[in-house]
N, C-alpha and C positions, 0 to 999 in steps of 0.2 A: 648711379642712383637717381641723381637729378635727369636725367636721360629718359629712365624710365618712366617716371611721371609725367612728362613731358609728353611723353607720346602715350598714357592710358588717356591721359586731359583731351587730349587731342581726338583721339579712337572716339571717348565717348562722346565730343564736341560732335563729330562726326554723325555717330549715332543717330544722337539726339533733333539735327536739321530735319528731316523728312519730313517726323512726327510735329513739328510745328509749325514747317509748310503746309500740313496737309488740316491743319484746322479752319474752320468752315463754321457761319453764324448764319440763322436765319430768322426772320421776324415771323412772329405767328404769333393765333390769337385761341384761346381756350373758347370751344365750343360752346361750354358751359357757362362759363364764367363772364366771357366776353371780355376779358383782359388780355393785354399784346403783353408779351415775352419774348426773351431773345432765348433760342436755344441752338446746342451744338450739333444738334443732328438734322435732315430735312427731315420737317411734318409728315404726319403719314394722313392727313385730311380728312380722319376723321374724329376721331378728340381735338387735336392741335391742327389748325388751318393754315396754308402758309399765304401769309398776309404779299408779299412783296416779291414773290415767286424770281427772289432773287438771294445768291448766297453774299457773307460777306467774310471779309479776308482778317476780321478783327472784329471784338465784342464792341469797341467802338465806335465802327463808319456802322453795324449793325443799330445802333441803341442811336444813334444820329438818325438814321435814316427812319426809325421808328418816329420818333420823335417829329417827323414830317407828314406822315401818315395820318389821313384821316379817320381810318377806323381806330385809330392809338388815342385818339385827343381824349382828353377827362373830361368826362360832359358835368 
């Protein structure tokens, strides 16, 4: 029994790696709005701009890196 769990925990541990490898930030800025956002998919450049034409591996080296950017600053 304890065996069993053991290795479902495991399986799903398993699983679960890729899909959180494979997450991806990028900074961009509303067309409209002219406000930076961090979002989880690339901009497609034309509503959302991609500000840093750069991905990031975490919502926070993304929202740091924004934070550097001078199209981001609060005027």
């Amino acid at each position: 029994m304890v065996r069993t769990i053991a290795v479902a925990i495991l399986a799903t541990g398993m699983i679960s790696l890729p899909a959180k490898a494979a997450e991806q930030y990028w900074v961009a800025r509303d067309a409209v709005s002219k406000q930076c956002e961090i979002v989880p998919k690339k901009p497609d450049g034309t509503l959302v701009v991609d500000l840093g034409k750069k991905k990031y591996a975490s919502e926070g080296e993304a929202r740091k890196a924004m934070e550097g950017m001078t199209d981001c600053k609060k005027k």
